[in-house]
N, C-alpha and C positions, 0 to 999 in steps of 0.2 A: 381459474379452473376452466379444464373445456371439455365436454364431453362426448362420445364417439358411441358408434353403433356396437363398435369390437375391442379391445384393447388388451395386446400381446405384452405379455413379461417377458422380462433376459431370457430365462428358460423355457419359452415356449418354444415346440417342434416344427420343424417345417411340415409335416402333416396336418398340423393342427390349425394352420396358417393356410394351406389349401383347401382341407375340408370348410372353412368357413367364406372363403372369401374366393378361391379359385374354382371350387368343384360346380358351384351353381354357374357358370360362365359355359365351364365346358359341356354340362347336362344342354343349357340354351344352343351350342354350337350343332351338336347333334341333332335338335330339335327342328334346327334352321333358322337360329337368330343369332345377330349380332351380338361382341361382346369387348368391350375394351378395358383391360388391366393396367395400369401403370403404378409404378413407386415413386413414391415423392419426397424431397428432403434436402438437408443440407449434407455438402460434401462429406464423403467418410460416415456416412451414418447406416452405411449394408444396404445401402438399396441394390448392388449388384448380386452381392450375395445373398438375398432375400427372391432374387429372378431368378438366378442360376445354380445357387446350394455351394458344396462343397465336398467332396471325396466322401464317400460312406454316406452323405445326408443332403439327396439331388433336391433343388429348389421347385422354386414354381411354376418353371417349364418344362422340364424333364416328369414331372409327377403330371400337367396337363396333357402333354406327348403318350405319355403312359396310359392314361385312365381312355382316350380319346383310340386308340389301335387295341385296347382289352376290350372295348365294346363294338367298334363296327370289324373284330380281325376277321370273323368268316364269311363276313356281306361283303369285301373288298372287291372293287371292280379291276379287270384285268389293268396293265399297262395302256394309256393310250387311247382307252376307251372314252375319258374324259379327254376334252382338248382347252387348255385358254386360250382364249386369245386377245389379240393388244388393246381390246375397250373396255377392257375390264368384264368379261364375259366371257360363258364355257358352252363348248358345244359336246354334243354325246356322238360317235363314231361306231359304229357297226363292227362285228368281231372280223372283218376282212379287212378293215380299213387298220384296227387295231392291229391285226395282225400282222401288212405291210409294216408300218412303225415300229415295232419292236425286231422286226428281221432286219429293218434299214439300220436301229441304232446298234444290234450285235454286229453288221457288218463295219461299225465303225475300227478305225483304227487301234483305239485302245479300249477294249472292252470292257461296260460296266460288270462288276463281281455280283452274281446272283446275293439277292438279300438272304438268302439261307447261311451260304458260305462267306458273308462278309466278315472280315477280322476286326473288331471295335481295337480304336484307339485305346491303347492302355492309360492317356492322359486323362480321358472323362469315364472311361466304363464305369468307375465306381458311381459316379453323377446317375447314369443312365439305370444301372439297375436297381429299380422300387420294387418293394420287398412287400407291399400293401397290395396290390392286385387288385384298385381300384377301378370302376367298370360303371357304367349307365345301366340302370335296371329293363328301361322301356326306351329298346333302341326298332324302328321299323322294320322289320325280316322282308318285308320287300320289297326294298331300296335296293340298290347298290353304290357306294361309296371310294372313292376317291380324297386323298389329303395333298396339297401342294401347299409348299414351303415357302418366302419370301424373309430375307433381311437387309433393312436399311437403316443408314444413320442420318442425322439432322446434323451436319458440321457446318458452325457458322451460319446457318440459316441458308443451308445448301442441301440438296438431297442425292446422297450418294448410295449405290446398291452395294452390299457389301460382298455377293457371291456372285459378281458378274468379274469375266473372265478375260483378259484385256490380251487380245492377238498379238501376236509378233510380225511382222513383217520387214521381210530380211529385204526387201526391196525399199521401199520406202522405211526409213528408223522415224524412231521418233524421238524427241529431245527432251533431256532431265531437267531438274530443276537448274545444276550446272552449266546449262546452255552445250550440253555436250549431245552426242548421239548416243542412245541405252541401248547398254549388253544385253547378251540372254539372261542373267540374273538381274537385270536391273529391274523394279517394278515400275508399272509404267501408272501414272496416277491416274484414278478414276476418275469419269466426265459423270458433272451432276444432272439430275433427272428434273423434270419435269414433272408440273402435278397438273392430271388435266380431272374435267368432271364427266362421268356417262350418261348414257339414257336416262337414266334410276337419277340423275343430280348424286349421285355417291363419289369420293373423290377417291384417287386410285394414283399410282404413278407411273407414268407409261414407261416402256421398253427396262421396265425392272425385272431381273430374273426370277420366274417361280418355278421350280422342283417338286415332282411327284416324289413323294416316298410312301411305303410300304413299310414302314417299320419304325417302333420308335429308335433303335440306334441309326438307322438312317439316318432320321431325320435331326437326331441331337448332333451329327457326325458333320451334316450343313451348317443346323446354328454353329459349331464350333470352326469350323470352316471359317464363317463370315467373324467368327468373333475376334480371330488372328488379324485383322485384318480394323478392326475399330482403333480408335485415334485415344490413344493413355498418352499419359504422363503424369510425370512427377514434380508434386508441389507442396510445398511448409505443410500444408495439412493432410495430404494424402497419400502415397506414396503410386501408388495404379487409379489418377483420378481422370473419370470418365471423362474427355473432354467434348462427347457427342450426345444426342440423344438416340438411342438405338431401338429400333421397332422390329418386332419378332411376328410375321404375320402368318397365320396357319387358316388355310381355307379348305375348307369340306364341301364339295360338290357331292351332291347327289339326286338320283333319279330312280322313278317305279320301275318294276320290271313289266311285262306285256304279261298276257293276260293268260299266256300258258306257264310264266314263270321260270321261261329260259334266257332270254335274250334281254335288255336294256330299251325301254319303248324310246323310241324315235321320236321323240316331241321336246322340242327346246323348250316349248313354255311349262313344263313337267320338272326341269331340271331347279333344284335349288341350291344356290350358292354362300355359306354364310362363312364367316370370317370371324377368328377372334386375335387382337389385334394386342401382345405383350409388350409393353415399352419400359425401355427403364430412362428413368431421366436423368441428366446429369445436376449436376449437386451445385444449388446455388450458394456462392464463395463472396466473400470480399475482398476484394485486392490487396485491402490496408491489412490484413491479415497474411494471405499467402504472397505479399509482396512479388505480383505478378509481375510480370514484365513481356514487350514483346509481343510474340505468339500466344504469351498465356495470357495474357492480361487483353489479347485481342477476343481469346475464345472465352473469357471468363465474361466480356460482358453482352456477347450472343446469348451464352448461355441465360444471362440475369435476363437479359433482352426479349426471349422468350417465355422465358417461366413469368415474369411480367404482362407479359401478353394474353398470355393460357388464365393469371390471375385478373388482369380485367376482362376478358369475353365470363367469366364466370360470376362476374359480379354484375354484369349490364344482364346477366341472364335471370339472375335472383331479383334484380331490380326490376324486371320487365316481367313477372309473374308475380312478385307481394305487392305493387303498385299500380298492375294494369297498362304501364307504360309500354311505348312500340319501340325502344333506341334500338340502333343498330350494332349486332356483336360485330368488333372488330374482328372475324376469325381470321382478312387477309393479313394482316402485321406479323404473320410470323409462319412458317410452314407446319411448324406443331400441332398447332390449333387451323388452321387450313386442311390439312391432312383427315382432320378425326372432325371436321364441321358434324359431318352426319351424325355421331355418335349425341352430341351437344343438343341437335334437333331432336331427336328419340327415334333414331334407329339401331338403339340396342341397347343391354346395360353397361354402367362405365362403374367399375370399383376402383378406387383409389389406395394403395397405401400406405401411411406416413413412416417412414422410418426417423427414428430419436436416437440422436449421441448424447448420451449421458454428461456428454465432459461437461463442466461449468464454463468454458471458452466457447460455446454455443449456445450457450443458452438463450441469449436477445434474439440469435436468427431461431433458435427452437420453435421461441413463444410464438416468432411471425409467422412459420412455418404450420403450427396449428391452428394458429386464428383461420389462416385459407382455411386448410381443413376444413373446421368445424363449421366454416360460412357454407362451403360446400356443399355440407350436407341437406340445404334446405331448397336446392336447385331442385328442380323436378321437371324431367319431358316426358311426351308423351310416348307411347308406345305402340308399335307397326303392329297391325292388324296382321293373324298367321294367314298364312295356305291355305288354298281349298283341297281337298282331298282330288284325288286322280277319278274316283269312280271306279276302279277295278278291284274285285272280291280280294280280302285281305288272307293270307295265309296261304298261296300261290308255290309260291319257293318250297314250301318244304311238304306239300301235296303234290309236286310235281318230281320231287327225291324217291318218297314214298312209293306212286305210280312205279318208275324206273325202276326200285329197288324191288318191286313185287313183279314187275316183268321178266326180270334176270331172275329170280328167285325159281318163277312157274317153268320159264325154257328149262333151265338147267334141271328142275325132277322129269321133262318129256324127253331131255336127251339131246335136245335140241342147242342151239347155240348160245354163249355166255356171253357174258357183256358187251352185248351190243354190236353183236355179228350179224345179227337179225338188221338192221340197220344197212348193213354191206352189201349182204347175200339175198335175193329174192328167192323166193317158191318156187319158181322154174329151175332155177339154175340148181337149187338142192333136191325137184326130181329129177333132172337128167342128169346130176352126177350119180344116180341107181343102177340105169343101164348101164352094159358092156360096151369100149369102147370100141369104135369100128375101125377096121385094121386099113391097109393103106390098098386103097382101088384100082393103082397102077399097072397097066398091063404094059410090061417093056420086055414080051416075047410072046410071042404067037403060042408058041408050046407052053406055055404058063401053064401049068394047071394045079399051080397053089392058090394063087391068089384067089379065085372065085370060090370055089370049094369053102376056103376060109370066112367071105364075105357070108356065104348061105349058109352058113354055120352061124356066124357073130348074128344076121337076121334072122333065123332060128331061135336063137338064144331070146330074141328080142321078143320077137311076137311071144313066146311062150310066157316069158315075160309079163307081156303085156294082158296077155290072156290074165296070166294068175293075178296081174293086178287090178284085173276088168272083172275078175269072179271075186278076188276080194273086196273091191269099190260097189262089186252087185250087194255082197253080204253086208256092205258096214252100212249100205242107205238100207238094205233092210235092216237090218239093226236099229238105223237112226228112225225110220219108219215105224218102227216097232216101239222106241222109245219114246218118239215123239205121239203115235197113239198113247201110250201110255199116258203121257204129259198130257195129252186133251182131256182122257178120260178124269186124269186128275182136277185137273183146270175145274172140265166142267161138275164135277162133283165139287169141288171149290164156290165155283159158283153159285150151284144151289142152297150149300148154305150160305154162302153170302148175300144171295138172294131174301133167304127167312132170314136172317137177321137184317139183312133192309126192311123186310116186310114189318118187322115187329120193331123197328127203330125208327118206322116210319110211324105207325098206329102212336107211337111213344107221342112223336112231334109233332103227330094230331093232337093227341091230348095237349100235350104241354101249347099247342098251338091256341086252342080253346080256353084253357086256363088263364092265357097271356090277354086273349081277346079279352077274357073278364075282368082280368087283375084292369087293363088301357079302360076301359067301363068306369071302372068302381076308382080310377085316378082320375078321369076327367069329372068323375061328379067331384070327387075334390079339389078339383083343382078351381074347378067353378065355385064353391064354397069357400074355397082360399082368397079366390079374387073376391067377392063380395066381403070377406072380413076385412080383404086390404082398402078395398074402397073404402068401408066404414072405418078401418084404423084411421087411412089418411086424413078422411073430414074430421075424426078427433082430433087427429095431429095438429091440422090448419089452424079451430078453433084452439086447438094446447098453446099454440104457435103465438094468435093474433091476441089472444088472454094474458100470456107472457109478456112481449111485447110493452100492451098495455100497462099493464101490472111496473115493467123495467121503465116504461115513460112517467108511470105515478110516482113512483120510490126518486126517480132523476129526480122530478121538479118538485120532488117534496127536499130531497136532500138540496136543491142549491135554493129551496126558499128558507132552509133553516142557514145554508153558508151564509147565504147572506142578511140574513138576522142574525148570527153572531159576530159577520162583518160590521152590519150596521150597530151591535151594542157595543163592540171593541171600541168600533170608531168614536161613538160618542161617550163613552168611558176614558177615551182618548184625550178628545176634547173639553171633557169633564176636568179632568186630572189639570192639562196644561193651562184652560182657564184658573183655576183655584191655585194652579202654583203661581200661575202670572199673577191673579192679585193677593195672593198673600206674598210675596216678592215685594209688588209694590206696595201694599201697605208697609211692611215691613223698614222699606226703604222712604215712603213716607213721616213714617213716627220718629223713623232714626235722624231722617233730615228737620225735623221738627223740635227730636232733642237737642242733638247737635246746636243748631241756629238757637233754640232758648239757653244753650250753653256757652254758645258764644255772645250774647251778648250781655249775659250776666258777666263771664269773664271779660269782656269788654270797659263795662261798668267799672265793676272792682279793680281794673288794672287804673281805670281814669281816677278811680275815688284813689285810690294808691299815691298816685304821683303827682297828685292836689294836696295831697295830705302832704307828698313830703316836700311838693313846693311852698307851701304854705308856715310849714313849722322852722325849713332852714331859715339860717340867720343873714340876715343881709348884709354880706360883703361883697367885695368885688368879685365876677365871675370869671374865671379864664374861659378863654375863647374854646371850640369844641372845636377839634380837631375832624376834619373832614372825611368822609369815608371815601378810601379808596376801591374800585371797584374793576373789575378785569374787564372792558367792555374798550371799542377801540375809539371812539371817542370820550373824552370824559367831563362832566359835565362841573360846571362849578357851583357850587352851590352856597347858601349862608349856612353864618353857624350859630347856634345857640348854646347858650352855657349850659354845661352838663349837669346834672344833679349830684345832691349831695352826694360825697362817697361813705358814709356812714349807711348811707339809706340801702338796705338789703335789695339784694337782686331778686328779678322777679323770674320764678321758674315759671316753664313752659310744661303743663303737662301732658304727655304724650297718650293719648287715646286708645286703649286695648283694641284691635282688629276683630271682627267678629270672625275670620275666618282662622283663629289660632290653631284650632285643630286639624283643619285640612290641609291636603299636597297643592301646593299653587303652579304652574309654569310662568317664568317671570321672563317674559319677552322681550328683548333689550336688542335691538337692529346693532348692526355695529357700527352705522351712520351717527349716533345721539353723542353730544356732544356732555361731558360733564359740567354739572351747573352750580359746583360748589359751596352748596348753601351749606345752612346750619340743620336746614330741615331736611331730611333724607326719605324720601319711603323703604319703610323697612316691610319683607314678609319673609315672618317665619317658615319652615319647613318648603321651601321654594326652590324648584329645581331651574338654574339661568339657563337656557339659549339665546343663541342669537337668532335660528332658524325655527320655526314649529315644526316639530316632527310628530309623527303618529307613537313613534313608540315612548315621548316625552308625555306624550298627551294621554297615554293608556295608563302612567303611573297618577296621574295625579283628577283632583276633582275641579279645581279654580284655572284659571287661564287671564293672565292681563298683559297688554302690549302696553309699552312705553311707548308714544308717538310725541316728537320733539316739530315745534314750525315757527316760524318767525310771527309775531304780531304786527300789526299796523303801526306799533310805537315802537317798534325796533328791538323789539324783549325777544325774548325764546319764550316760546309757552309750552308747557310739559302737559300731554293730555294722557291719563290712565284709563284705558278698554279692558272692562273687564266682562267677565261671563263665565257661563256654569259648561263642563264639560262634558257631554253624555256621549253613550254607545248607540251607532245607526244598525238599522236592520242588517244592512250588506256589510256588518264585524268592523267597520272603522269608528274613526271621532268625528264628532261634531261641535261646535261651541256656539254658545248663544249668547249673544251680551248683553245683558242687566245692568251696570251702573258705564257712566262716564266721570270720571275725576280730573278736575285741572286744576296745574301746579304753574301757577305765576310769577313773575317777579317782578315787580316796578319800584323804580326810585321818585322823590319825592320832588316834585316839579322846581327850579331855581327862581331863588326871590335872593331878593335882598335883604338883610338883616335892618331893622327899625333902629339898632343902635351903633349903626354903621353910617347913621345918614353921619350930613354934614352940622344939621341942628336937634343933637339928640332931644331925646324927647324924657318927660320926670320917668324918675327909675320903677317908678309905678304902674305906668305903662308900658316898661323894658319888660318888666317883670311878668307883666298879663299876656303881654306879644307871647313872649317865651315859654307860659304858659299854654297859651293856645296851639301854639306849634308843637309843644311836646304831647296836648291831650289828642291833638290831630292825628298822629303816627298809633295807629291800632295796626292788630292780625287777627286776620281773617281766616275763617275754613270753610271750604266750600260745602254746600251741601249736599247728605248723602255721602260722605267721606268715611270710608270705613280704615284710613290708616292716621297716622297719627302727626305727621310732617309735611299734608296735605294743605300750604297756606297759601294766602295772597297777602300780600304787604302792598298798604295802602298811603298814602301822605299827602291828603287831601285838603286845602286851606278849607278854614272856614268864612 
């Protein structure tokens, strides 16, 4: 499972898909911050379709374009008023300078179509017109705004413009990939770009084409332009698969207006530049799938080669902020991540989004495809500090419409001139076009005697004229004299009463002044009463303080004089317990070796009176000789023999000793070294779990624990020793064992002699017979003491 901030169903709308993910980018563009989009995924999963839309339902450029010209369209700065230029940086141009440029580029050759009258491609119109009239609520009204255009692709880890315009020159040709010279149709291949860094450290690509437009179908009319022009093909899994990465860059320049709110202020460091930057990515493939080959198989693993890239700078970035570490982002490995460093630093925000092909043939690149994803999400940079404000009164622009619109409103009811003829025409020139004009001065005859007559006439005219408008200018300053006494007299009756209402809104400010004096009195007596409660709070305090204190040091050293009075009773309740198990242990094991040993030598006894008894009662014949015991041992020793006993005479059973530990779990410890010792006598334990190894989880099941340890003796035996001990639980959850008995298991044969009825001068059969005796009373079994199993002997064959 992985989970995401957003996650779209089949049927989700391309609106619903901008409103969450593209609208806040575009609101930041306007604002004057950076913003980078891109789609991510495996091949054929719509990430093109998810940028660009479809006939009737435009994607997430076309609805950016849109929302972006619905909110700055009335603030738009003329043509040319904005300039780029090649370091990644805009300058602002005066409307004379604006205005040369735009009369240079109508004089070109083939002239650009006013955006009013442009004819939209019938292939994307349907893309370009959103039917939402999406818009920015709180856009600056006294700005002025500018948009230019830029598209390029990443082929092969190359960076090519895609709306750059490649000359012809019929002088010099230039050569196809056939090694031939190119027609006028031929295209001539584009030279790739360069990425360099500016002032700002921002990375940018130089001598890349950018286009102002004024309109969203302009501007869809370029991306489409450059999109004829991006590098498809066709492959097992896609049929139109992108073989580039294509970046869609739209930059908003903008700047205040001056301070009367007609013109663009003249301050470059006023102007702001921000950029939001749509990429769609090409779709990482496996070859062993689309059985690449070639060209495809060369751009299939650029492409992996990058999205690679992009995927470790984003994990050395998560690493270096959950760890504190300093590693360095490879952003140079690839131009992808080169290109967009800044955004990675936090100069802007970066939304990503995944596109999923359902098919079950994608599925393994899906899951990897998500895992980035969702690691993604925990990358965090930081973010550019805004703008400072310009300093000039806000609302400028459309106070200064208003003015104009109220000054064409007042001319036009005085009669006077309309929109902005007043502007043209001066005061003089509309009172001398009043007077008559004066007729021509020429005297070209002596007899003349029109011309003068006519001239004292038109100066006639004038001065009378002039008169009437000297006795109308006497009457209208009286008038105005008249009006303006009036206006004194107003005034100064105005005055006076503003005068008594000063005078009485003065007497007010006395009082309230007085009152104030008493209220400042009757606060600093309090205030000084404040302060001597705070003093006396504090010294309470200190004393609450130094009493607490106190009090928390009593209650400490009372509490660790009782820890350690329950330490000290534990302990020796401890050593209570382990003393009294120790010697009840070893009494225990003392009585037992006490019985034991009075049991063995009773059975001792009884086994001697046994075989007296039944040497004594057989009848005196000839003895066969006893046959010698053979023994597994690598030398063998030879030994005499004595005659067996009767075979009438009952065999003597061994009885096996009950274990005291029958009802517990023993671990029976057996190395895989010990060699088997074939006796009759075995130790047996019941309820015994065998290893060879001690383990902790053998050792948790049970409560006994004994090692078999096997060693040679000084006399060439094997001697079998049994380590036993009790198992118990440690503080820190493991075992521990402690050993309590040792047990040893013996074997010795009976030293070689020679038989007394083997000499050469036997001896009376009376003393064949006693020999024979003594040697068989010789041969006891022994148990050692302290033996709690039952096969625990030593075999002795001792002369006497």
């Amino acid at each position: 499972q992985y989970s995401f901030k957003e996650v779209f169903g089949t049927l989700g709308a391309q609106k619903q898909l901008f409103d969450v993910v593209a609208k806040p980018l575009v609101e930041d563009l306007i604002h004057g911050k950076n913003g980078l989009l891109f789609t991510y995924g495996v091949t054929g999963s719509g990430k093109t379709h998810t940028m660009t839309g479809s006939p009737g339902d435009g994607g997430l450029l076309p609805r950016c374009l849109d929302m972006i010209f619905n909110s700055i369209g009335p603030f738009q700065a003329k043509r040319f008023v904005f300039k780029l230029d090649d370091k990644n940086g805009v300058d602002v141009q005066c409307e004379v300078d604006a205005l040369l440029e735009r009369q240079k580029r109508d004089a070109m050759p083939v002239p650009k179509t006013p955006a009013g009258k442009r004819q939209i491609d019938p292939e994307f119109s349907d893309m370009v017109h959103v039917q939402d009239h999406c818009k920015v609520e709180e856009v600056d009204e006294d700005n002025v705004y500018s948009v230019f255009v830029s598209y390029i692709e990443i082929y092969n880890n190359y960076i090519y413009d895609l709306l750059e315009e490649a000359p012809f020159e019929p002088i010099k040709p230039k050569w196809n990939s056939c090694n031939t010279p190119v027609r006028n149709g031929d295209l001539i291949p584009p030279q790739s770009k360069i990425l360099r860094e500016d002032q700002n450290h921002n990375m940018y690509v130089t001598g890349c084409t950018e286009v102002e437009v004024k309109s969203t179908e302009e501007a869809f009319e370029v991306f489409w332009r450059g999109q004829k022009k991006r590098r498809i093909a066709n492959t097992q899994l896609n049929r139109e698969s992108s073989r580039s990465h294509s970046v869609f860059i739209i930059k908003l320049a903008q700047a205040p207006l001056d301070a009367d709110g007609d013109n663009v202020l003249q301050e470059k460091e006023q102007i702001t530049l921000s950029q939001l930057s749509l990429v769609d990515l090409a779709g990482s493939e496996r070859t062993a799938r689309t059985k690449a080959e070639g060209n495809r198989l060369r751009e299939a693993g650029n492409i992996n080669q990058s999205l690679m890239t992009l995927r470790t700078c984003i994990e050395v970035l998560r690493e270096n902020q959950m760890y504190g570490t300093n590693k360095m982002v490879p952003y140079r490995d690839s131009k992808l991540t080169h290109l967009f460093k800044n955004y990675f630093d936090g100069e802007g925000k970066v939304r990503m989004i995944v596109c999923v092909n359902p098919k079950a043939e994608d599925y393994e690149e899906s899951l990897q495809v998500m895992r980035f994803a969702e690691m993604t999400q925990e990358v965090e940079v930081s973010r550019p500090v805004d703008r400072a404000l310009c300093g000039l009164t806000p609302g400028r622009r459309f106070r200064n419409q208003a003015f104009r619109e109220e000054l064409s409103r007042k001319l036009e009811l005085r009669g006077g001139p309309i929109n902005g003829e007043t502007e043209e025409q001066s005061v003089l020139e509309t009172f001398l076009q009043n007077f008559p004009p004066l007729p021509s001065c020429e005297l070209l005859d002596i007899n003349d005697d029109q011309t003068l007559p006519k001239l004292i006439e038109v100066l006639e005219k004038r001065r009378q004229l002039r008169k009437m408008l000297s006795e109308d200018f006497a009457k209208n300053v009286l008038a105005f004299k008249t009006m303006l006494q009036e206006l004194e007299s107003s005034v100064v009756s105005k005055d006076n009463y503003i005068q008594g209402k000063l005078s009485e809104k003065e007497k007010t400010i006395a009082g309230q002044k007085m009152e104030m004096e008493r209220q400042e009195k009757k606060i600093k007596t309090l205030e000084y009463k404040i302060e001597i409660l705070e003093k006396t709070t504090t010294i309470y305090e200190e004393d609450k303080r130094n009493l607490q204190q106190e009090l928390e040091s009593q209650t400490q050293k009372l509490q660790r004089q009782a820890s350690d009075k329950r330490r000290l009773e534990a302990r020796l309740q401890g050593m209570v317990a382990e003393t009294t198990m120790k010697w009840e242990k070893e009494c225990e094991r003392r009585v037992a070796a006490k019985q034991l040993e009075m049991q063995n030598k009773l059975w001792v006894k009884d086994e001697k009176l046994k075989q007296l008894k039944a040497i004594v009662t057989e009848p005196k014949a000839e003895k066969p000789e006893r046959p010698s015991r053979e023994r597994d041992r690598e030398k063998a020793v030879q030994r005499s023999f004595s005659p067996p006993p009767v075979p009438n005479t009952p065999p003597v059973r061994l009885r096996h000793r009950r274990s005291r530990s029958a009802g517990e779990r023993w671990v029976d410890h057996k190395p895989p070294s010990n060699l088997p010792t074939e006796t009759v006598l075995q130790p047996h334990v019941p309820h015994a779990i065998t290893v060879a190894a001690a383990s902790e989880k053998a050792l948790a099941k049970c409560d006994k624990y004994m090692l078999t340890h096997q060693e040679l003796a000084s006399d060439g035996e094997i001697e079998t020793k049994l380590f036993k001990g009790d198992v118990f639980k440690t503080r820190g959850g493991g075992q521990a064992v402690q050993f309590t008995e040792i047990e040893t298991l013996r074997q010795e044969s009976p030293p070689g002699r020679k038989r007394r009825s083997s000499s050469p001068n036997p001896a009376p059969a009376e003393d064949s017979e006693w020999t024979d005796v003594e040697t068989r009373c010789s041969v006891a079994v022994e148990m050692k003491a302290g033996s709690a199993l039952g096969p625990s002997y030593e075999h002795h064959a001792q002369p006497k």
